[in-house]
N, C-alpha and C positions, 0 to 999 in steps of 0.2 A: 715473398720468398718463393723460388720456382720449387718446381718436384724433387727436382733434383737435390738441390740441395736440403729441401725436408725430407727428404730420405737417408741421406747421410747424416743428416744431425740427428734422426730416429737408431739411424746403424751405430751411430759413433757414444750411442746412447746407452745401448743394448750392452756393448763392447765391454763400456764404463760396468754397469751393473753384473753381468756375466764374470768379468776380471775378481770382482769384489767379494763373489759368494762362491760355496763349493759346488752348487748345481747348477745346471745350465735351463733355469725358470726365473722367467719374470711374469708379473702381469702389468696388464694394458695402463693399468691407473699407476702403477712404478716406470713405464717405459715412459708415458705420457709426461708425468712431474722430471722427469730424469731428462726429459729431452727440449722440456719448457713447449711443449704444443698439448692441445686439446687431444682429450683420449678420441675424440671424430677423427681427428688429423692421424692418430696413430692407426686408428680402424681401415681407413681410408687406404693407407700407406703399407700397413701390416696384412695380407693375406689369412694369414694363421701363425698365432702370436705363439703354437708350439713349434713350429718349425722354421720361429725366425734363427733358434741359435745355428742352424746348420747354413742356412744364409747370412748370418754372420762370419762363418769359418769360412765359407767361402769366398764374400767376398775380400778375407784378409788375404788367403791363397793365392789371390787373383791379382791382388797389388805385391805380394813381394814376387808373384813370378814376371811382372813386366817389369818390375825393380831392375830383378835378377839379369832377364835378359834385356835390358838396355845399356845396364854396366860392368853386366859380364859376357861379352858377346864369348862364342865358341872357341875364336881363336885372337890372340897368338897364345889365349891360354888352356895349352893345351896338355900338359903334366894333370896327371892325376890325382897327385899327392898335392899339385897346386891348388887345385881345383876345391878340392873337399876342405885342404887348410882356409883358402880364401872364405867356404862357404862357413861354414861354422865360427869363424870372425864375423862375420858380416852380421848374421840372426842374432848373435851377442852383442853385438855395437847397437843393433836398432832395437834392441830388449832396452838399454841404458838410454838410447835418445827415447823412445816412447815407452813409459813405463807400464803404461795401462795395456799398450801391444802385449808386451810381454809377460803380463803377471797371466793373462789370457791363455797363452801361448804356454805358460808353464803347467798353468793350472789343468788344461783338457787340451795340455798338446798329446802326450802317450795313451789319452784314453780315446779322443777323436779320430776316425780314417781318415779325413779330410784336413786334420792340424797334423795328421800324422804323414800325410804326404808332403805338408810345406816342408816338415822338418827332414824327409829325407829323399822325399823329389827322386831321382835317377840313380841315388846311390850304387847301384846296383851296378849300372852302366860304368860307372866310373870304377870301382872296383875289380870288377872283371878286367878292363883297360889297365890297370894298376898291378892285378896280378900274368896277362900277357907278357906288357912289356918286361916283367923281372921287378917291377918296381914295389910291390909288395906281398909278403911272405905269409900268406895265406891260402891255403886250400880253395876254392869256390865251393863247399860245400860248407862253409864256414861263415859264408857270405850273409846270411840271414842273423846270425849275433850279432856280425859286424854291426849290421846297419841298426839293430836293437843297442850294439853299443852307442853307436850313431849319434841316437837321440837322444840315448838316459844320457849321454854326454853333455849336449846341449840344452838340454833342458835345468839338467845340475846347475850349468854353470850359468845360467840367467838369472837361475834363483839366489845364486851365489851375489851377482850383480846387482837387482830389488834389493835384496836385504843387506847391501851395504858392505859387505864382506871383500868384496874385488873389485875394480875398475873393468870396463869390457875389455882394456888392451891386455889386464893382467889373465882374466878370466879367459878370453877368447885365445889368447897367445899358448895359455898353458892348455887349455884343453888340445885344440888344435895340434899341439906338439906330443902329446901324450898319446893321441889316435894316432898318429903317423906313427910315432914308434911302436903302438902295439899291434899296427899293420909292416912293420920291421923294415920303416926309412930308418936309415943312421941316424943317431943321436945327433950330431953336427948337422947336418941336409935339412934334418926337420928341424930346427931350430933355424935355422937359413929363411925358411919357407914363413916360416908365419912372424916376423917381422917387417914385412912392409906395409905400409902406407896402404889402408883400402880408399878405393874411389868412393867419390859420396854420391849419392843414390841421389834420382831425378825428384822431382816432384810429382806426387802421388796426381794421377788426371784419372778419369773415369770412372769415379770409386762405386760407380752403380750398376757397372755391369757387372754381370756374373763372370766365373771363372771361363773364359774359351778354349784353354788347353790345359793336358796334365801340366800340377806343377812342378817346378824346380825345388830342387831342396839344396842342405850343406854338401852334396857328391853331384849337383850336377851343373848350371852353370856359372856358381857363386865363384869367379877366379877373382884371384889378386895379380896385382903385377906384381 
């Protein structure tokens, strides 16, 4: 087995055990049994086994923003109220395809900077672009709930998903359509919006580099057609 891929199955490890507990500790002889290699192999491979969870977030960061921008290129999705619908379906569909992603992602998505940037990426950007064009009825000094709405949003409705409660099409649709209207799209338009078909995401390649750019979150360029 190359480095590479023993690093990922240490990463994919950590993942697993970090998902499962409420603090983000493990030790060497739990990563080691957990990843099926010698605790040398994990010494070897691990740096410093406290600062592996934040290279974990990272490199989750890192795979859903090339996700992001490979199947949601800039344009021709260029609505704003597209954009943020598409993204927050999208986080909730791969919370339900991988569930250990996202019990992860629930669990120290609102308490981590770096889960808290997947979750809301550019929001910012999109929002202001939402409130220029008339498209939605919100102040920009209002902007920092929003995007606090943002996330308790999505993060609700994954947990919603996990424990069985919603399907990601019903959880992501309603949530989705719920922010749109409390950003003041019409009832009808946002319901329009989060009914289509998302594109399905590439296959995950490099999962070993570090993150290279800010990421994208549900406001920036998660669109649907």
């Amino acid at each position: 087995m190359d480095m590479v891929a023993v690093q990922d199955r240490i990463h994919e490890a950590a993942l697993r055990l970090y998902a499962e507990r409420s603090t983000p500790k493990v030790t060497v002889s739990e990563l080691a049994e957990a990843a099926g290699v010698a605790r040398g192999t994990v010494y070897h491979h691990v740096g410093d086994i406290d600062a592996l969870f934040e290279d974990v977030a990272e490199r989750l960061v890192a795979e859903m923003d090339a996700q992001i921008a490979e199947v949601f290129p800039p344009t021709p999705w260029d609505d704003p109220a597209l954009r943020i619908a598409g993204g927050i379906r999208f986080y909730i569909r791969r919370a339900q395809e991988n569930p250990v992603w996202g019990r992860f992602l629930a669990r120290y998505g609102a308490s981590t900077p770096t889960l808290r940037a997947v979750l809301t990426g550019r929001a910012r950007t999109d929002l202001l672009r939402g409130i220029e064009l008339g498209r939605f009825q919100v102040r920009p000094d209002q902007i920092p709930s929003a995007i606090a709405a943002l996330t308790g949003g999505v993060i609700a409705a994954i947990s919603l998903v996990l424990d069985g409660y919603a399907t990601w099409r019903d959880a992501g649709a309603d949530t989705a359509e719920l922010y749109l209207n409390a950003l003041g799209v019409p009832a009808d338009v946002a319901q329009s919006l989060v009914r289509n078909e998302l594109p399905n995401p590439p296959p995950v390649t490099g999962r070993s580099k570090r993150r290279p750019s800010p990421p994208r979150g549900p406001g920036d360029d998660a669109d649907v057609r």
